[in-house]
N, CA, C and O of each residue as an XYZ file, in Angstrom:
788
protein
N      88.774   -143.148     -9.381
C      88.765   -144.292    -10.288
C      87.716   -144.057    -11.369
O      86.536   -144.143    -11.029
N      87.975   -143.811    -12.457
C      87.306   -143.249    -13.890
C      86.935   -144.390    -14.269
O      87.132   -144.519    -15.477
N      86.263   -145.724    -13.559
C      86.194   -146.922    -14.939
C      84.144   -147.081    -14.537
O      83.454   -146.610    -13.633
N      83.811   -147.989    -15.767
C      82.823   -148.088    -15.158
C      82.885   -149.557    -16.021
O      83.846   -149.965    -16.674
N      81.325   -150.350    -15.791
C      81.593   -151.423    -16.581
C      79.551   -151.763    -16.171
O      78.862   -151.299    -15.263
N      79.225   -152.621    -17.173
C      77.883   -152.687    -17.346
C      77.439   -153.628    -17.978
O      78.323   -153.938    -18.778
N      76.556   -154.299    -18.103
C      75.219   -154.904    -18.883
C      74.502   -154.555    -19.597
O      73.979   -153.523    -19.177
N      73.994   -154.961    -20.895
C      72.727   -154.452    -21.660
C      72.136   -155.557    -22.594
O      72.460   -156.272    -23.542
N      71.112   -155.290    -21.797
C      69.974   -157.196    -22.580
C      69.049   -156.848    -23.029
O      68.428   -156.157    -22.222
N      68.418   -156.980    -24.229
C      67.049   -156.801    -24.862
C      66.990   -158.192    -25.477
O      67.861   -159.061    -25.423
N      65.904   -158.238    -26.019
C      65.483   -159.192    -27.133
C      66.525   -159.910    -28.289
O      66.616   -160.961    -28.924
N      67.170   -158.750    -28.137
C      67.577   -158.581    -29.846
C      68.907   -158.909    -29.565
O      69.294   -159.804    -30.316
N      69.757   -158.524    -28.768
C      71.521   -158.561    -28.298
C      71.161   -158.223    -26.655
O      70.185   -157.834    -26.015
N      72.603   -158.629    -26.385
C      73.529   -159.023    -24.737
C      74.649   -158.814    -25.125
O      75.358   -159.556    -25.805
N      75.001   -157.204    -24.481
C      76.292   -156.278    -24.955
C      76.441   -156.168    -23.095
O      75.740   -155.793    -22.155
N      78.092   -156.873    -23.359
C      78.811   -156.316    -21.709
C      79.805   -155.344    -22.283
O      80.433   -155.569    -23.318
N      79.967   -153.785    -21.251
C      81.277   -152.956    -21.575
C      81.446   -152.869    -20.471
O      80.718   -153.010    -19.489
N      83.273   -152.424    -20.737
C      83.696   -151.964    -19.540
C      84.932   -151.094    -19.833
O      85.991   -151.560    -20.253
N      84.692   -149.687    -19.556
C      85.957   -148.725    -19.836
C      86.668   -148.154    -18.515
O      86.208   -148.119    -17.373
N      87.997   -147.688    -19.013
C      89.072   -147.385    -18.156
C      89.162   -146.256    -18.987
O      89.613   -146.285    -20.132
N      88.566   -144.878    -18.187
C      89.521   -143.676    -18.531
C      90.636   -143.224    -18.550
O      91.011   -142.269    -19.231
N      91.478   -144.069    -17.568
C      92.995   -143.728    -17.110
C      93.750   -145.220    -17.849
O      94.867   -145.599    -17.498
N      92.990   -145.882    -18.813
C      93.825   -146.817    -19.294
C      94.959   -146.416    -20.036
O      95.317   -145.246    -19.901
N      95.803   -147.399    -21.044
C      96.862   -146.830    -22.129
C      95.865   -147.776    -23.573
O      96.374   -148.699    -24.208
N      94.952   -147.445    -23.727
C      94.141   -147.721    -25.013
C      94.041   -149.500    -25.092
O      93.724   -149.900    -26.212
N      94.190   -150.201    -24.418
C      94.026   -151.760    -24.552
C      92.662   -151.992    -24.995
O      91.794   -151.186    -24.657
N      92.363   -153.026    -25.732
C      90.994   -153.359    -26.373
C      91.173   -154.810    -26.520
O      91.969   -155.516    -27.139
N      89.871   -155.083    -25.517
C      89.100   -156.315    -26.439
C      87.521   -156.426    -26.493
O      86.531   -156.313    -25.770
N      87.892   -156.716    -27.784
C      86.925   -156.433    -28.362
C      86.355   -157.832    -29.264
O      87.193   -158.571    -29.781
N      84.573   -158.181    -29.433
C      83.909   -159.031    -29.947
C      82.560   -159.240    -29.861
O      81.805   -159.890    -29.137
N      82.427   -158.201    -31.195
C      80.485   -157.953    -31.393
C      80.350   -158.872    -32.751
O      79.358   -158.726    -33.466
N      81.485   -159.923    -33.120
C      80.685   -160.382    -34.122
C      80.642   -159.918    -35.649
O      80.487   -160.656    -36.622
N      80.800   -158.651    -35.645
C      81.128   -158.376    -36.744
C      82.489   -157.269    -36.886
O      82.826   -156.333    -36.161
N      82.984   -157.725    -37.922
C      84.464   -157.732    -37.524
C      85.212   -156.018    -38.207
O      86.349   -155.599    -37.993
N      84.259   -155.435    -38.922
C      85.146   -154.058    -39.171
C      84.384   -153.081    -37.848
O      85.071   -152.213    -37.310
N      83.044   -153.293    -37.433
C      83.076   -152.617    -36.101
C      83.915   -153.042    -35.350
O      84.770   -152.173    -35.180
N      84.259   -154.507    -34.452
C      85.603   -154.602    -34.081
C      86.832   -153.819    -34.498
O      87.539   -153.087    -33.806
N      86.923   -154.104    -35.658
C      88.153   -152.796    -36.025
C      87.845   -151.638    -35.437
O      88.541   -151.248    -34.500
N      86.881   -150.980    -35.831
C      86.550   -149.511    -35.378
C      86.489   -149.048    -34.105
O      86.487   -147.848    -33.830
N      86.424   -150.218    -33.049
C      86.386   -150.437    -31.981
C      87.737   -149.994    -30.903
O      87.892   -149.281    -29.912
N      88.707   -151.039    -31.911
C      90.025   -150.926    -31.970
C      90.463   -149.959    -31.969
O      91.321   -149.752    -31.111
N      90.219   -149.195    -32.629
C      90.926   -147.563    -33.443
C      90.469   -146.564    -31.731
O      90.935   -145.758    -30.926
N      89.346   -147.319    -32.012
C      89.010   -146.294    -30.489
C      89.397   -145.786    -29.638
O      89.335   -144.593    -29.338
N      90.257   -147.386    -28.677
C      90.356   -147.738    -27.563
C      91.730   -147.339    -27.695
O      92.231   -146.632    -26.820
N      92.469   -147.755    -28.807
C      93.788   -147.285    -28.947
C      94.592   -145.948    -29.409
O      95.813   -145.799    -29.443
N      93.726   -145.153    -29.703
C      93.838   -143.776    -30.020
C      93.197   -142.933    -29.028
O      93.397   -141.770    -29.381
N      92.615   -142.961    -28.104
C      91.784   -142.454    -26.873
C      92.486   -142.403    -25.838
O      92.446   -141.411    -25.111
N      93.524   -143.819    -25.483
C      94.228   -144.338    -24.346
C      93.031   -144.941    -23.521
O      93.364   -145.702    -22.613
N      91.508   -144.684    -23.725
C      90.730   -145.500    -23.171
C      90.482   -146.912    -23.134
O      89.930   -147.369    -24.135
N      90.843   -147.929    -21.946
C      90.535   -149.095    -22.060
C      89.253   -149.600    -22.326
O      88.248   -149.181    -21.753
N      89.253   -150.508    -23.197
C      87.181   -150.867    -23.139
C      87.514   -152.548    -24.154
O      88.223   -153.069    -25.015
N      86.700   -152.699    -23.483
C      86.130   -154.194    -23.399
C      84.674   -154.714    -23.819
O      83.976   -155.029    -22.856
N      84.181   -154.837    -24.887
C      83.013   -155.230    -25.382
C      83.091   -156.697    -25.957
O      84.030   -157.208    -26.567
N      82.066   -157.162    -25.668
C      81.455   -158.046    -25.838
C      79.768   -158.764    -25.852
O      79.039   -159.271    -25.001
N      79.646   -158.394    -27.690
C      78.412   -158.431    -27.630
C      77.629   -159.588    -28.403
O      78.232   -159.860    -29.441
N      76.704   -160.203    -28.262
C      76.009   -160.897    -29.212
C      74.503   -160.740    -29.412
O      73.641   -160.866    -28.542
N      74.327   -160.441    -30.715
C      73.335   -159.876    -31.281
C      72.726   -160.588    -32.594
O      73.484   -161.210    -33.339
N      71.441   -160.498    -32.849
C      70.720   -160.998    -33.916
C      71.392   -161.068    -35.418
O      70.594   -160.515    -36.175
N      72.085   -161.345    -35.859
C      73.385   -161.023    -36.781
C      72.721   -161.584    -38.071
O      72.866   -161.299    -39.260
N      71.928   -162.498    -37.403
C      71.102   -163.156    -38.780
C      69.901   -162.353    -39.400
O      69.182   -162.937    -40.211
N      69.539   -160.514    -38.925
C      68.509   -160.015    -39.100
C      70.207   -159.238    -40.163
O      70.669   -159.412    -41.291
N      70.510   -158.561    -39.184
C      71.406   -157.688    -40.044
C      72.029   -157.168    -38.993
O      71.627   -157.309    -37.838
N      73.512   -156.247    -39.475
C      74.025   -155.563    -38.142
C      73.548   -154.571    -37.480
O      74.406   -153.890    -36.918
N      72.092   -154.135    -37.302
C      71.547   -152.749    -37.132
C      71.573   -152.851    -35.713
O      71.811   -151.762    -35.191
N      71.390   -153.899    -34.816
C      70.706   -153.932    -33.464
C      71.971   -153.747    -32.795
O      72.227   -152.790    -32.064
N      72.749   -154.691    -33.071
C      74.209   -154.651    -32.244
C      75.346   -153.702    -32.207
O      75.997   -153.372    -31.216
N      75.526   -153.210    -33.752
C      75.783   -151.887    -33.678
C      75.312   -150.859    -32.502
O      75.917   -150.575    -31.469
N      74.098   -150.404    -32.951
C      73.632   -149.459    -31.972
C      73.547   -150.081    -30.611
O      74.140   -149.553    -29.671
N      72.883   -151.111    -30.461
C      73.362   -151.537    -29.003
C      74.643   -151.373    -28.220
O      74.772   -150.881    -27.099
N      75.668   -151.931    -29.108
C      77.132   -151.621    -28.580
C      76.882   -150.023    -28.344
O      76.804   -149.552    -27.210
N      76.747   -149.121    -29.709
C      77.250   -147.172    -29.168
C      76.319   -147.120    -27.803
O      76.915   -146.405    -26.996
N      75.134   -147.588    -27.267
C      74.679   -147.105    -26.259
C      74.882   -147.597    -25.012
O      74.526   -147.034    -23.977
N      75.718   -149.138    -25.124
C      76.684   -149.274    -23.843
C      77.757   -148.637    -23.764
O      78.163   -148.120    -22.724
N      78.220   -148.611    -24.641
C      79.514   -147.839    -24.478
C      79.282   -146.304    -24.189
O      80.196   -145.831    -23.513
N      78.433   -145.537    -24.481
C      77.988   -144.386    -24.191
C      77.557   -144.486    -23.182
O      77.516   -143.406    -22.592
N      77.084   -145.522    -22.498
C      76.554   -145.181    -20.959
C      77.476   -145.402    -20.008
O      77.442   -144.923    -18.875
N      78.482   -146.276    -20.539
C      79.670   -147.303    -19.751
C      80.739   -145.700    -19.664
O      81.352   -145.501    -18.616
N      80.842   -144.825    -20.652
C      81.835   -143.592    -20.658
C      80.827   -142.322    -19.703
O      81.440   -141.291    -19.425
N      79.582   -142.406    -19.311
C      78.803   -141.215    -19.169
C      78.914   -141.655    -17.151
O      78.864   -140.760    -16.308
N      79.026   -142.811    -16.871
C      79.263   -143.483    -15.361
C      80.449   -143.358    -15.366
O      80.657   -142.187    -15.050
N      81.593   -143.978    -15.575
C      82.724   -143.184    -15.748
C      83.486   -142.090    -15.100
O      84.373   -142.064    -14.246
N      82.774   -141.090    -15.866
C      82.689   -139.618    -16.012
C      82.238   -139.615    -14.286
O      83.164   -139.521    -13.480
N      81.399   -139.676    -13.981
C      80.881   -139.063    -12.569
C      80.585   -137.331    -12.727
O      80.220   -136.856    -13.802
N      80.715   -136.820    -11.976
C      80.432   -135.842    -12.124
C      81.600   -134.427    -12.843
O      81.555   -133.206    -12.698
N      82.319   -135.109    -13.428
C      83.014   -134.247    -14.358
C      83.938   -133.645    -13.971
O      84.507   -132.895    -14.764
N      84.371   -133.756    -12.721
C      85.477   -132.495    -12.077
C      86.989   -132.663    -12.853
O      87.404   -133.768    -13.202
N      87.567   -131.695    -13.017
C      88.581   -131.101    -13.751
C      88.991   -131.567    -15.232
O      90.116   -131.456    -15.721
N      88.030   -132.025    -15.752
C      87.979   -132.623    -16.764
C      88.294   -131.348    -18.012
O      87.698   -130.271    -17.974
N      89.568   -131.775    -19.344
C      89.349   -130.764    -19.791
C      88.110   -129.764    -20.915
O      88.101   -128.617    -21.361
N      87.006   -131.194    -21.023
C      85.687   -130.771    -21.294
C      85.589   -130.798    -23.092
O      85.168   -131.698    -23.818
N      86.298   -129.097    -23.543
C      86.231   -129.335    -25.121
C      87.973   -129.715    -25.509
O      89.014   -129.744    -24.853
N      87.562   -129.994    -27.065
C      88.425   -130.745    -28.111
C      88.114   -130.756    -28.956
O      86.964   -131.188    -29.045
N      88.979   -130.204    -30.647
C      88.415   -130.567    -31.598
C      90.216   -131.385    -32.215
O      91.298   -131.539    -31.650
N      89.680   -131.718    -33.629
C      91.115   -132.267    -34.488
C      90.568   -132.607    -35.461
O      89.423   -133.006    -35.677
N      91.897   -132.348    -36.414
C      91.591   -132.835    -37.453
C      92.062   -134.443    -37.590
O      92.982   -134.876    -36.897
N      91.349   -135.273    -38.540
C      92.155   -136.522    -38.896
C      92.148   -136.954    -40.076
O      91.081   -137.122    -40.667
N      93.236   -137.195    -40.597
C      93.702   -137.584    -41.970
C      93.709   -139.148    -41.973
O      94.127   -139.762    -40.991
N      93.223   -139.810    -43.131
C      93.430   -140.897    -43.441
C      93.591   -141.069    -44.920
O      92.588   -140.826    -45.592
N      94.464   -141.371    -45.419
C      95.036   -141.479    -46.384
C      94.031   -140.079    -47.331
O      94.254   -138.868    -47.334
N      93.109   -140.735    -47.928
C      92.857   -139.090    -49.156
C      91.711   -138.732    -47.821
O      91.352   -137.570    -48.011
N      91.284   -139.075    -47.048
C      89.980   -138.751    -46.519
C      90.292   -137.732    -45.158
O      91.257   -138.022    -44.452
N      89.416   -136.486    -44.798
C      90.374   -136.187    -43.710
C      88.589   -135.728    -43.218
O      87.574   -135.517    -43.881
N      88.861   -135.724    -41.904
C      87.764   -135.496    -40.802
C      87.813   -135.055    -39.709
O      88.622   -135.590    -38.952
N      86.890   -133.792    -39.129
C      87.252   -132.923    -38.455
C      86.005   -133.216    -37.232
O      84.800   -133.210    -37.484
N      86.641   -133.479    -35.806
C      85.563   -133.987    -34.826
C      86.070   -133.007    -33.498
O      87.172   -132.909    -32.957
N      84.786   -132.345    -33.233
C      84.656   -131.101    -32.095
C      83.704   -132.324    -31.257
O      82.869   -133.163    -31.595
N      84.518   -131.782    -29.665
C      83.557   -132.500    -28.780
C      83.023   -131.721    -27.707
O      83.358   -130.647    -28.206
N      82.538   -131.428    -26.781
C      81.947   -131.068    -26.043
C      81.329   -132.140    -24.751
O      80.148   -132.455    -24.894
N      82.115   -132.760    -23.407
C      81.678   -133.551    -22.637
C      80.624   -132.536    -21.909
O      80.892   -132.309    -20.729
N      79.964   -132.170    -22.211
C      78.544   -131.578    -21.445
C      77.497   -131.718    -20.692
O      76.970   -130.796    -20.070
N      76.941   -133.470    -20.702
C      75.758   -133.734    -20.397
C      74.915   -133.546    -21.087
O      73.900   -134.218    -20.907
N      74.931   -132.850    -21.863
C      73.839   -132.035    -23.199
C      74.410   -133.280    -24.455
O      75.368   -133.261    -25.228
N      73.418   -134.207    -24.227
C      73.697   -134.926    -25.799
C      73.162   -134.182    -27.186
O      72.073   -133.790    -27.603
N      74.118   -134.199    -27.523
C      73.621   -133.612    -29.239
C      74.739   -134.563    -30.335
O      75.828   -134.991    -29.954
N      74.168   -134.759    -31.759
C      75.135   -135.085    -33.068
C      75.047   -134.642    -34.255
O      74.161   -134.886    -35.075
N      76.034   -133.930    -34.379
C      76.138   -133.414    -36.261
C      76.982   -134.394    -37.052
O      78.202   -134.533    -36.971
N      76.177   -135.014    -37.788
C      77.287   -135.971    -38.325
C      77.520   -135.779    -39.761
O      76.644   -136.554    -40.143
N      77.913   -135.441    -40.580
C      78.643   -134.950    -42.095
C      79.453   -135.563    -42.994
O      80.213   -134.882    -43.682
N      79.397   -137.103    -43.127
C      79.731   -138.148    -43.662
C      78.772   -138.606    -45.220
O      77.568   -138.832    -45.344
N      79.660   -138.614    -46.041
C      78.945   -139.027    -47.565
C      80.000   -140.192    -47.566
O      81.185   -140.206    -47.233
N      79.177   -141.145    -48.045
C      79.915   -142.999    -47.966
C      79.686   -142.685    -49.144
O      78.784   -141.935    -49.517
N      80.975   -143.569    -50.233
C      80.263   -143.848    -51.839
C      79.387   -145.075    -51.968
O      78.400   -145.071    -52.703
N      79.692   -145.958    -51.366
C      79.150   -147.133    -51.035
C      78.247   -147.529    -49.909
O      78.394   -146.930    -48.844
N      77.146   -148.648    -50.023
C      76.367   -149.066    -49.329
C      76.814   -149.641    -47.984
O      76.185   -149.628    -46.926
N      78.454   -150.329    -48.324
C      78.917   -151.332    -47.322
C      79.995   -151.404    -47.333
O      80.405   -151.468    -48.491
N      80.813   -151.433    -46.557
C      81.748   -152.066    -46.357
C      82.536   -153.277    -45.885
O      82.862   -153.407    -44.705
N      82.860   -154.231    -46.908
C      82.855   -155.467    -46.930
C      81.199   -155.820    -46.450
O      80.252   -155.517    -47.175
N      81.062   -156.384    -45.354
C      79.126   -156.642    -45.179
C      79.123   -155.966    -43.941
O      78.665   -156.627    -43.008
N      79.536   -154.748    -43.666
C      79.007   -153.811    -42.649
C      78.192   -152.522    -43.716
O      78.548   -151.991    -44.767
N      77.191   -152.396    -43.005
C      76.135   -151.022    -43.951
C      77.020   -150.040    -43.143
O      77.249   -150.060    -41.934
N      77.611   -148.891    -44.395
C      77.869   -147.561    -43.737
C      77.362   -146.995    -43.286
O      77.952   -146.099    -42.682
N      75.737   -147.061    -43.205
C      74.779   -146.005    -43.028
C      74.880   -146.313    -41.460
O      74.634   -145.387    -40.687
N      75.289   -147.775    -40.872
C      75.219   -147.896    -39.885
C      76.661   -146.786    -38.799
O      76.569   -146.508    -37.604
N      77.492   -146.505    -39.478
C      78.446   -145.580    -38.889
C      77.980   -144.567    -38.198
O      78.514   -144.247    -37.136
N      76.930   -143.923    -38.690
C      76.208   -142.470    -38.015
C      75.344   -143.098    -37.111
O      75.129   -142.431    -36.099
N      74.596   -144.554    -37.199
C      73.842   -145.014    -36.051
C      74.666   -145.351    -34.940
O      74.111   -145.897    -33.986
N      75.796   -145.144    -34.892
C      76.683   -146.105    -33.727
C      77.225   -144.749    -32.950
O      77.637   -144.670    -31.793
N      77.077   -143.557    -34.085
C      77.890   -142.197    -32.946
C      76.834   -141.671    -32.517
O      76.911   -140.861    -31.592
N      75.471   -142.040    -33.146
C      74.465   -140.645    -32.375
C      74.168   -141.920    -31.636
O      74.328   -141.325    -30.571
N      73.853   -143.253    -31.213
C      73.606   -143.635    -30.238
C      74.927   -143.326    -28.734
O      74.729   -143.253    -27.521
N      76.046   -143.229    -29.448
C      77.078   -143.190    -28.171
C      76.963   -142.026    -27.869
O      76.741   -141.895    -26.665
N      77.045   -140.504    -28.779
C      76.519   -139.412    -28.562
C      75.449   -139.478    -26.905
O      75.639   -139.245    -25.712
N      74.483   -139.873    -27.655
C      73.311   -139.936    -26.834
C      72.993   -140.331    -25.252
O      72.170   -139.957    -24.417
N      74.351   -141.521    -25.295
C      73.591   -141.755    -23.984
C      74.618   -141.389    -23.596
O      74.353   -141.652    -22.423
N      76.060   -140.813    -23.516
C      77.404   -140.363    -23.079
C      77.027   -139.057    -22.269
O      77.385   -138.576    -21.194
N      76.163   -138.709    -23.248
C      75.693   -136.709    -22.721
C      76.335   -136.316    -23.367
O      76.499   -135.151    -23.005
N      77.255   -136.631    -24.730
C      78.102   -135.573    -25.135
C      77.535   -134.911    -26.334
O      76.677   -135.519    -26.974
N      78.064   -133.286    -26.849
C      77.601   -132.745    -27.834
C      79.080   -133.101    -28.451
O      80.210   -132.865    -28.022
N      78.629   -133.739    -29.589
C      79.601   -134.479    -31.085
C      79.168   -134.240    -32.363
O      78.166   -134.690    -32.918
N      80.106   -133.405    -32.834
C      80.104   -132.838    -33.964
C      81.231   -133.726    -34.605
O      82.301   -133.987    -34.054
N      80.677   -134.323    -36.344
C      81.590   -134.749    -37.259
C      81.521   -134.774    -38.303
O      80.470   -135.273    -38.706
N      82.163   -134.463    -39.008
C      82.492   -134.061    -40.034
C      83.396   -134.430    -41.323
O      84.492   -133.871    -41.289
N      83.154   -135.323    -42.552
C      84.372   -135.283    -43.331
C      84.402   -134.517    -43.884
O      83.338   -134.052    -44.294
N      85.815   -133.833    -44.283
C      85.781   -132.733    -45.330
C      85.918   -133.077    -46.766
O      85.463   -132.335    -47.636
N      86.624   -134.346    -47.071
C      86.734   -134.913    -48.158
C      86.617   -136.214    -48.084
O      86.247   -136.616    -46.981
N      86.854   -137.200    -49.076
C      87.491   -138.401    -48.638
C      86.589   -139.126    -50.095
O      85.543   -138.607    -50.484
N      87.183   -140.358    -50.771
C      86.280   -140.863    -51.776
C      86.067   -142.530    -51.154
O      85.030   -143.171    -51.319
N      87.379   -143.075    -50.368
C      87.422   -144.540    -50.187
C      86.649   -144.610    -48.363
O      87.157   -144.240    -47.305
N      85.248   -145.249    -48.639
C      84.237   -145.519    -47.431
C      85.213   -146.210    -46.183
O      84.745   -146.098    -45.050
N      86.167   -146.718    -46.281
C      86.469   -147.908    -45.243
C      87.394   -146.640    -44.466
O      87.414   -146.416    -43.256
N      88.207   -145.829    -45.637
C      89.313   -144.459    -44.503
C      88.134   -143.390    -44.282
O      88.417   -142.530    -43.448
N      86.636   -143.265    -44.980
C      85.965   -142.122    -44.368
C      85.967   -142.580    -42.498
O      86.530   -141.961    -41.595
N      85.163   -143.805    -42.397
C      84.650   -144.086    -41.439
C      85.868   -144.677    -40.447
O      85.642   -144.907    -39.259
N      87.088   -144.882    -41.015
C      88.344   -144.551    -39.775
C      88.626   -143.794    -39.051
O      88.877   -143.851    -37.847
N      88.591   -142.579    -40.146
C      88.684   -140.821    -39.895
C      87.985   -140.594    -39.016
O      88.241   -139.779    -38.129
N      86.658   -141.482    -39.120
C      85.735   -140.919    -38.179
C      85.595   -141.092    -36.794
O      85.133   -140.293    -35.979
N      86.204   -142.631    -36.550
C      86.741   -142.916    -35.401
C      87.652   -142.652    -34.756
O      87.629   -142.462    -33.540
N      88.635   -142.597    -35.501
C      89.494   -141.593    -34.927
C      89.880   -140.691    -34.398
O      90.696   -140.516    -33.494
N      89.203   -140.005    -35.042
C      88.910   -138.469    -34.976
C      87.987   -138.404    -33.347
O      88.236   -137.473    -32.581
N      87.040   -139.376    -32.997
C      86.703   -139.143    -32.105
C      87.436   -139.331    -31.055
O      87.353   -138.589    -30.076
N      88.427   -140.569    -31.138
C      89.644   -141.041    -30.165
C      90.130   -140.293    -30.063
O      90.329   -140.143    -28.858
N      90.682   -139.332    -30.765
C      91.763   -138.067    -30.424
C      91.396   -136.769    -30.089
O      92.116   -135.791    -29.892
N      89.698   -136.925    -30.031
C      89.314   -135.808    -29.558
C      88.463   -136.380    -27.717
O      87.937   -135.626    -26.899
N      88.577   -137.373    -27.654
C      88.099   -137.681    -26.205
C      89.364   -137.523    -25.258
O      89.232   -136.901    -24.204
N      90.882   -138.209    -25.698
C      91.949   -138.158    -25.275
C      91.968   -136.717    -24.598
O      91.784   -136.477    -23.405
N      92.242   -135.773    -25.664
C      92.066   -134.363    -25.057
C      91.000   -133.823    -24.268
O      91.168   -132.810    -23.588
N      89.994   -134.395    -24.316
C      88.523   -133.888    -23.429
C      88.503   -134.590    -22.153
O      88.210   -133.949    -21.144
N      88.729   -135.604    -22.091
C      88.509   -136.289    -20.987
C      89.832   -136.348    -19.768
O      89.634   -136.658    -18.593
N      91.147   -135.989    -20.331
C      92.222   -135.534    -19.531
C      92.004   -134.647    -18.888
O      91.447   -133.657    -19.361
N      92.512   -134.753    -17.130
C      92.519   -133.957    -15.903
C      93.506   -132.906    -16.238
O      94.696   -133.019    -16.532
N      92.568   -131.598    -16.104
C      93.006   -130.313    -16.564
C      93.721   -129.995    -15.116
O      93.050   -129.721    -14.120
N      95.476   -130.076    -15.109
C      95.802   -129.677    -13.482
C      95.226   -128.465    -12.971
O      94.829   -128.295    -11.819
N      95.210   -127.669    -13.874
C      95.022   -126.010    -13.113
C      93.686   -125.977    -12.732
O      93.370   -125.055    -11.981
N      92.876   -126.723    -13.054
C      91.452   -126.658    -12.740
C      90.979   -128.385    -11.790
O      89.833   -128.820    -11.677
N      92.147   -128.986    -11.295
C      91.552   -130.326    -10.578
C      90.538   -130.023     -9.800
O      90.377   -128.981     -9.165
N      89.759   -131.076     -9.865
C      88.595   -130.250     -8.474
C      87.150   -129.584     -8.951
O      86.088   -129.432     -8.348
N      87.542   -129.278    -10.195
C      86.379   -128.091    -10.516
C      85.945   -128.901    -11.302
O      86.473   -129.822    -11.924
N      84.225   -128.234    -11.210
C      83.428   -128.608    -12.489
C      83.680   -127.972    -13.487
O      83.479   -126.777    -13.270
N      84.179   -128.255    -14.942
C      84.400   -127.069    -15.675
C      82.900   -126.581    -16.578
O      82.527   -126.998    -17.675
N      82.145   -125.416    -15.544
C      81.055   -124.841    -16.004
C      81.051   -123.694    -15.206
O      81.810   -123.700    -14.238
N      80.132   -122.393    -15.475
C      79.813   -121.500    -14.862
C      78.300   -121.848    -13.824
O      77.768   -121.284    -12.868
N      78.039   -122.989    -14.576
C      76.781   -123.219    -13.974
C      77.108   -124.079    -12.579
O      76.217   -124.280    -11.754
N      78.540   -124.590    -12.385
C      78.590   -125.620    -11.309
C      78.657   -126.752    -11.398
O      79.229   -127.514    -10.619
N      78.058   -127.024    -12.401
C      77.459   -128.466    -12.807
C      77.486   -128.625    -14.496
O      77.410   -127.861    -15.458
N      77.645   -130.143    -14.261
C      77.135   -130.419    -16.060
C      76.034   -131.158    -16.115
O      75.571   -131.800    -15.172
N      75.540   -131.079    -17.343
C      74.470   -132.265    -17.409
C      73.141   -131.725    -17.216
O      72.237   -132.440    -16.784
N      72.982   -130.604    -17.485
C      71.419   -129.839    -17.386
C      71.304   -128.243    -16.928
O      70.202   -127.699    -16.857
């Protein structure tokens, strides 16, 4: 059973997740601000991962806290999950096109958190979400997931399809990473035995 589900309370926000690795992409979703919801969306439904957030956060400072709060439940909610990794098919990359914008996301489920992120926004915001906040929401999920995430746009001029691409791109590259590799069920896929150090 691949699901996990969790709590996360500070000061600032009270973010509940809860994902289904073996879901068919169902989402609900409600942090309050509504194009991360979208992005949320794109996730859950391009991944086949089920997830369920629900967060409320200081909204009256700005979206910085809840954002990142959400990527690091959800990164911890996918890293429990996971368990110890057996037959998992591990890497994935793809490309993703969104209308002129296209974006290329390599993953690596490792235990080894790392993020390259390669995104130029033309704009500050989208509608009243800060773009800048897009790269805070993958290196926090990055981070606490264990995964090494590489992303990348290669082009793109309109901010709202960069940062689709970008989600996307990760949905369709977890789909492939996180699917039970038959020929290898059972196994850790490492030479070392293990992941995660």
């Amino acid at each position: 059973m691949r699901k996990a589900s969790l709590r996360r309370t500070t000061k600032e926000t009270d973010v509940e997740v809860a994902v289904d690795l073996d879901g068919t992409g169902n989402a609900a979703i409600s942090t309050g601000i509504g194009f991360l919801d979208h992005m949320l969306d794109l996730l859950a439904r391009h991944s086949r991962v089920d997830v369920s957030v629900t967060a409320r956060g200081d909204l009256h400072i700005d979206h910085h806290h809840t954002t990142e709060d959400v990527g690091i439940a959800l990164g911890q909610a996918l890293k429990q999950a996971l368990g110890d990794m057996r037959g998992i098919t591990r890497y994935a990359d793809v490309h993703v096109p969104m209308d002129e914008a296209l974006t290329r996301v390599a993953i690596d489920i490792s235990g080894r958190p790392f993020l390259v992120f390669k995104a130029e926004f033309v704009r500050d915001k989208v509608g009243a979400f800060d773009t800048e906040l897009v790269e805070e929401w993958f290196r926090a999920f990055a981070t606490n997931a264990g995964i090494t995430l590489h992303v990348e746009t290669l082009y793109g001029t309109n901010d709202h399809h960069i940062a689709e691409s970008c989600f996307k791109g990760l949905a369709r590259a977890l789909r492939s990473a996180l699917t039970i590799d038959p020929r290898a069920a059972g196994e850790v896929p490492s030479t070392k035995g293990r992941l995660g150090g």
